[in-house]
C-alpha positions as CSV (number, residue, x, y, z in Angstrom):
1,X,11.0,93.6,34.8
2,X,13.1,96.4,33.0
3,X,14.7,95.7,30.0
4,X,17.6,97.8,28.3
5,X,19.9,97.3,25.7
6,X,24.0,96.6,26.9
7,X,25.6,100.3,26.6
8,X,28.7,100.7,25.1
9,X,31.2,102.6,25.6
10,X,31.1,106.5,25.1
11,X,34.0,107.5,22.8
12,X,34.9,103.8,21.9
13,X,36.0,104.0,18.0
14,X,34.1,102.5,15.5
15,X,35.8,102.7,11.8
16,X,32.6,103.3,10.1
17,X,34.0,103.1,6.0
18,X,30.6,103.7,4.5
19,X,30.4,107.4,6.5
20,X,33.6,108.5,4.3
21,X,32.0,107.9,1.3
22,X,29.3,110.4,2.5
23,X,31.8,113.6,3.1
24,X,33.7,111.6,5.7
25,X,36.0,113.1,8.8
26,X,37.4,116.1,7.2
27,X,34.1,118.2,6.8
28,X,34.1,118.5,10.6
29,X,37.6,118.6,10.3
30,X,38.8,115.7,11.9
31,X,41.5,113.1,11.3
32,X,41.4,109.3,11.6
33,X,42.7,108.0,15.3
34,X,45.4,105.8,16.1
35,X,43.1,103.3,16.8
36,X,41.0,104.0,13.7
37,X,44.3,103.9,11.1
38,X,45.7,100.6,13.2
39,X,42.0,99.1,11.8
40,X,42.3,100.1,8.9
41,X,45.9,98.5,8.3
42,X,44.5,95.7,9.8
43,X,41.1,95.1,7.5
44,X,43.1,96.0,4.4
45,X,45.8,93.5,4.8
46,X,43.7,90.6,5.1
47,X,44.2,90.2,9.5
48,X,42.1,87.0,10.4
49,X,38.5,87.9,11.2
50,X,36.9,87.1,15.0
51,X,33.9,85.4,15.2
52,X,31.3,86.3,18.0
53,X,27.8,84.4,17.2
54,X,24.5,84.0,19.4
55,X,23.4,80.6,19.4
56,X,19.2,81.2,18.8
57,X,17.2,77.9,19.5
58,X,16.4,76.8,23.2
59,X,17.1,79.3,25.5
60,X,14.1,80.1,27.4
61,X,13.3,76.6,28.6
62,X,14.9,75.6,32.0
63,X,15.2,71.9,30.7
64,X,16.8,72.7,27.2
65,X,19.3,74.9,29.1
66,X,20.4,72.8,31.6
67,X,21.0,70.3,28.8
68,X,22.6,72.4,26.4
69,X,25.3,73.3,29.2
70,X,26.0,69.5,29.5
71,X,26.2,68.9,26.0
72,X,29.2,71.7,25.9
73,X,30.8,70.6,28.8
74,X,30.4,67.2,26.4
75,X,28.3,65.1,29.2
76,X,30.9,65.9,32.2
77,X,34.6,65.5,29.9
78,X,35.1,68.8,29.6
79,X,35.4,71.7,32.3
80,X,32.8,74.5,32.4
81,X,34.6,77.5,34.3
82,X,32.3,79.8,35.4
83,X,32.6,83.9,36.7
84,X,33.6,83.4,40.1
85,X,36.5,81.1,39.0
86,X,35.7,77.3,39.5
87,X,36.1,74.5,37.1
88,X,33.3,72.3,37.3
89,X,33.0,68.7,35.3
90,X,30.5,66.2,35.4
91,X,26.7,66.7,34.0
92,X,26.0,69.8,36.1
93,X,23.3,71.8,33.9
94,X,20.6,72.1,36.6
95,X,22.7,72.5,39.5
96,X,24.8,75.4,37.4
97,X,21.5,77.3,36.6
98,X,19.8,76.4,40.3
99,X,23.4,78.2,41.8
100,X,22.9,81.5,39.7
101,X,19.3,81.6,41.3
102,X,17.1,82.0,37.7
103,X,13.4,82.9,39.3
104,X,11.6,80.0,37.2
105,X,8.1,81.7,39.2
106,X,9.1,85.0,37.3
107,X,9.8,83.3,34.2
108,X,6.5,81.3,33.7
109,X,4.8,85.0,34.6
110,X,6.2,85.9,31.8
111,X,6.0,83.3,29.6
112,X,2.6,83.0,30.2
113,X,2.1,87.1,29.3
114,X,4.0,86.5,26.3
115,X,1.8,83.9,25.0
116,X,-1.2,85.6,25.7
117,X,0.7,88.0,23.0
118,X,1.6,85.6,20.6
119,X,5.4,85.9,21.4
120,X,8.2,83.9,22.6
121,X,8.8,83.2,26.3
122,X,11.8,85.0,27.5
123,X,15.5,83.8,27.3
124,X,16.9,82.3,30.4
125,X,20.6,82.7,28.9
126,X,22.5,83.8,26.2
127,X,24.1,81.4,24.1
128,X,27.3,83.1,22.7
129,X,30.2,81.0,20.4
130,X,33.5,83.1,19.9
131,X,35.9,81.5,17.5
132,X,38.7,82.2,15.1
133,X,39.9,80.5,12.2
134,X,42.0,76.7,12.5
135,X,45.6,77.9,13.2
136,X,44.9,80.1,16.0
137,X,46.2,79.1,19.4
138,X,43.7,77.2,21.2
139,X,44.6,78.6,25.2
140,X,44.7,82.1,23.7
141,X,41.3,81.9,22.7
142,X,40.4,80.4,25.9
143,X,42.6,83.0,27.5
144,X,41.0,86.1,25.4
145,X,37.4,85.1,26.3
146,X,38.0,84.8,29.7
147,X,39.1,88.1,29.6
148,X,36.6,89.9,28.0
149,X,33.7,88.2,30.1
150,X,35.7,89.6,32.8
151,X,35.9,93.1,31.7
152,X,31.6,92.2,30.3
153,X,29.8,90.7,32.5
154,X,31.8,90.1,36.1
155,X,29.3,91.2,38.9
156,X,26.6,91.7,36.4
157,X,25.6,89.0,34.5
158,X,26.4,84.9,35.9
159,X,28.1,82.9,33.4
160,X,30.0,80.0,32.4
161,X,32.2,79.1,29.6
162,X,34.2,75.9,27.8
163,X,36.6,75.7,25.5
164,X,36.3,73.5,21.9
165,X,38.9,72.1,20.0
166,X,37.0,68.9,18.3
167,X,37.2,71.4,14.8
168,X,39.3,72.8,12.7
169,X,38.8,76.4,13.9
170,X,38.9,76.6,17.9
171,X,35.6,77.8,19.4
172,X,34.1,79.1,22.8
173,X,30.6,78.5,24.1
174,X,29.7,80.9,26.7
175,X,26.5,81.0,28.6
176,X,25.4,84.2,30.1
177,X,22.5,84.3,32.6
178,X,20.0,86.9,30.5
179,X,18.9,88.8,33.7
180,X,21.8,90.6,35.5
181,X,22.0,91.0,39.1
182,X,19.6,94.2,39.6
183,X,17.1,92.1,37.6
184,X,17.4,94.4,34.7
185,X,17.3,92.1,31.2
186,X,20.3,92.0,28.5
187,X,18.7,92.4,25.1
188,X,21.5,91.9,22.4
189,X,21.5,94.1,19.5
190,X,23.6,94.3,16.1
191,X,25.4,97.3,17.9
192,X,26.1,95.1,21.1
193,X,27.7,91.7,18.9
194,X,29.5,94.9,17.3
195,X,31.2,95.9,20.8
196,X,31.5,92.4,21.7
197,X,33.4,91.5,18.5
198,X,35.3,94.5,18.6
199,X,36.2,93.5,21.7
200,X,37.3,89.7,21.8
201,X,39.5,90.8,19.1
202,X,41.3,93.0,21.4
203,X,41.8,90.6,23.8
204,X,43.1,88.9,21.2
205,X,45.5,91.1,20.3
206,X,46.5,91.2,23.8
207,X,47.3,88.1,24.2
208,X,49.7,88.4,20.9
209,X,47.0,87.0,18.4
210,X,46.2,89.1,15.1
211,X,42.8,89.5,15.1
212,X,40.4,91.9,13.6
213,X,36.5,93.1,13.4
214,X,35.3,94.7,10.7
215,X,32.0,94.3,8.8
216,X,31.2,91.5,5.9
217,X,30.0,94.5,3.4
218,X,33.4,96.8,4.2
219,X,35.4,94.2,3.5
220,X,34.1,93.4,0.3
221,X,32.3,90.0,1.1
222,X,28.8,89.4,-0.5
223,X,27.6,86.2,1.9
224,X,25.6,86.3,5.0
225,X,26.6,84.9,8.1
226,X,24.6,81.4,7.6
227,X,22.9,80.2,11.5
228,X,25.4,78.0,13.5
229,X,23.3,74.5,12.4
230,X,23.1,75.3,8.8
231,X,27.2,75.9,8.9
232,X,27.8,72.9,10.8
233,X,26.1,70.5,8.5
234,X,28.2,72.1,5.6
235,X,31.0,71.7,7.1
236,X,29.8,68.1,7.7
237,X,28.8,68.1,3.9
238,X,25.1,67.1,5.1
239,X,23.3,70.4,5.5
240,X,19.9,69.8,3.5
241,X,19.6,73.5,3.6
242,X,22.7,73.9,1.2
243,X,21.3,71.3,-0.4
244,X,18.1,72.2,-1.4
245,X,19.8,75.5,-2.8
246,X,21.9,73.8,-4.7
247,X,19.7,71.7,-6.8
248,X,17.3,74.6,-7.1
249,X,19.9,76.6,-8.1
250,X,21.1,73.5,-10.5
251,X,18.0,73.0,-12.0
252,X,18.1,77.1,-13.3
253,X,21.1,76.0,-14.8
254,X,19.8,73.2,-17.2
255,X,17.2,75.3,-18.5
256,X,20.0,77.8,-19.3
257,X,18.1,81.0,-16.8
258,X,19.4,81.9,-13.2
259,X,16.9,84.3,-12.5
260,X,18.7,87.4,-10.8
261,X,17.5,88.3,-6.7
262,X,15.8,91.0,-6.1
263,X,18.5,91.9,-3.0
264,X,20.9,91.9,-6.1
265,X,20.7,96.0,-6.6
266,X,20.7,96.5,-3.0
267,X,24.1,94.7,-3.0
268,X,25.6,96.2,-5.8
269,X,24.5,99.5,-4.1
270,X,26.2,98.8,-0.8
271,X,29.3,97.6,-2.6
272,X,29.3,101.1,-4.6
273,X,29.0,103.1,-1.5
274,X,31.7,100.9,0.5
275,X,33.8,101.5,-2.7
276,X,33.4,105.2,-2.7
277,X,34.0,105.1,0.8
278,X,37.5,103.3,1.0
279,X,38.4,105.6,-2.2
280,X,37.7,108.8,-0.2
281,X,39.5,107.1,2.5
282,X,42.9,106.7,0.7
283,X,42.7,110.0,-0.5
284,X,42.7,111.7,2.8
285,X,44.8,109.1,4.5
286,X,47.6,110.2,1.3
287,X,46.9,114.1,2.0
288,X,47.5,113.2,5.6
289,X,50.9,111.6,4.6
290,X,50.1,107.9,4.9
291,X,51.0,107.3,1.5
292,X,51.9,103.5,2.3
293,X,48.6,103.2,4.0
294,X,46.7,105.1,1.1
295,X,48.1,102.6,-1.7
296,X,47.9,99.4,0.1
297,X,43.7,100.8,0.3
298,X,43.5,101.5,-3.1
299,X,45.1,97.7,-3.5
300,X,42.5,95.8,-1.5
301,X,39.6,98.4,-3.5
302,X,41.1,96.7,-6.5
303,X,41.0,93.3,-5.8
304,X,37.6,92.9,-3.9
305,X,35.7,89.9,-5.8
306,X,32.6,91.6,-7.5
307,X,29.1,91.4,-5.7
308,X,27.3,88.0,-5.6
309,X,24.0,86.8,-4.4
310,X,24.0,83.6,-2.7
311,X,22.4,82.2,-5.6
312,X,25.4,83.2,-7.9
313,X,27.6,82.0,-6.0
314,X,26.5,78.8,-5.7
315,X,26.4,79.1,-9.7
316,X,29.7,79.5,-10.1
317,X,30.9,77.1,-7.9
318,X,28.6,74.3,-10.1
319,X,29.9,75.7,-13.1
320,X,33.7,75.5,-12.3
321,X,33.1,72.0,-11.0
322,X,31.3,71.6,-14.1
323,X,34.5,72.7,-16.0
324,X,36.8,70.7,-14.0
325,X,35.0,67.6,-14.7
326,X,35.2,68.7,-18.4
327,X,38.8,69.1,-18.1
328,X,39.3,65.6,-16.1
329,X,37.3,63.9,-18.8
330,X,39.6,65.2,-21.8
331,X,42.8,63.8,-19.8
332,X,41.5,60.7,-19.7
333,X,39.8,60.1,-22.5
């Protein structure tokens, strides 16, 4: 079976910050777009970030699918819409993935060349969460991803989506069939959750919402996006993952040595280049006569927290419970 990556777009802007710290634009002699200086207002002025994630575990075994689509549609409560337009309730897993016709003879072929290759079996579906932080409309959420599947996948690629609102930030779970309707494979790439991200943030905006996409790094943040479990369980306060790094990191502490990562000058690198790009930035957006623009760049340069490892920060956030504690006791005693 053919496989090929999703294609975006030709001409589709991508603000790339990092490429104007190298020479940028003006050496070919070109100026930023409308669509390009409407991201850049919107990254430097703090517009709430949309979320596009792949969820990893359990999606190339017919069983684990069928039950994964019950447990969004929350055992038959909740309504699974799919592409052509139904709302379907009840636990219908099986008969969802037996409808989009998924050629389970072609998939143990496979499966069974793959392990004869020491790899995974291939993916049935793609397990995608959109989201956006608590405050955010609910129905426009909905609405926005219903709209970019549309404009995605409709007549390529079966799928089926449901709306969450059981958390504080109001969440998506789409399930896209992983082989489209010529039988050619979806493999997602960084560049496709990219497009996609870029995307559901213009539906967004469509539909009246602020959202944004830009990159962790060009907006200054040091963290990695943790996987969907291990950000669950924080949020539950019962990930043993944060856990463990906390006591190891705790335990650096006492003996009075947290030893510095080795992807520590790799960050501080990045964070120099991003720097030097958004500086390069404000000048030409000044000499271009966006002198509003330029300062409110030179602004958010300013006030970017300073590289971190994951290690440090989970240092500093013992330490400054540490103080408060310190404080607490003094007031009391």
């Amino acid at each position: 079976m053919p496989k090929r990556t999703f294609r975006i777009r030709e001409g589709e802007p991508l603000l790339d910050i990092v490429s104007y710290g190298r020479g940028g634009p003006r050496e070919t002699g070109g100026r930023l777009t409308s669509a390009q200086l409407e991201q850049v207002q919107r990254t430097v002025r703090r517009t709430p970030e949309a979320v596009v994630k792949v969820l990893p575990r359990a999606s190339n075994d017919f069983k684990a699918v069928g039950k994964h689509m019950d447990y969004i549609g929350r055992k038959g409560e909740l309504e699974l819409e799919t592409d052509d337009g139904e709302c379907l309730s009840g636990r219908i897993g099986k008969d969802l993935l037996d409808d989009w016709d998924v050629d389970l003879d072609d998939v143990r072929r496979q499966a069974t060349l793959a392990a004869k290759k020491g790899r995974k079996p291939p993916k049935l579906v793609h397990k995608l969460m959109f989201s956006m932080p608590p405050g955010t409309p609910p129905d426009k959420v909905l609405g926005a991803v219903r709209n970019f599947a549309r404009e995605e996948f409709w007549g390529q690629h079966r799928y089926a989506f449901v709306l969450h609102t059981d958390e504080a930030h109001p969440h998506v779970h789409l399930v896209l069939k992983a082989v489209n309707e010529q039988g050619v494979r979806l493999n997602i790439k960084k560049v496709t959750l990219r497009h996609w991200r870029s995307e559901f943030a213009r539906n967004l905006r469509m539909l009246g919402v602020e959202a944004n996409a830009t990159e962790r790094a060009v907006r200054g943040e040091s963290r990695k996006a943790k996987r969907d479990g291990i950000y669950r369980a924080s949020m539950r306060g019962d990930s043993t993952y944060a856990r463990t790094q906390a006591e190891a990191v705790a335990a650096e502490l006492l003996k009075g040595n947290v030893h510095v990562e080795p992807s520590k000058r790799t960050l501080v690198e990045t964070r120099r280049q991003i720097e030097s790009g958004w500086r390069t930035l404000a000048e030409n957006l000044a000499k271009d006569g966006y002198q509003g623009l330029a300062r409110d760049v030179q602004l958010f340069v300013e006030r970017m927290p300073p590289p971190q490892t994951e290690k440090e920060l989970i240092a500093a956030r013992l330490l400054e419970r540490t103080r408060v504690r310190s404080r607490e006791h003094e007031v009391f005693r």
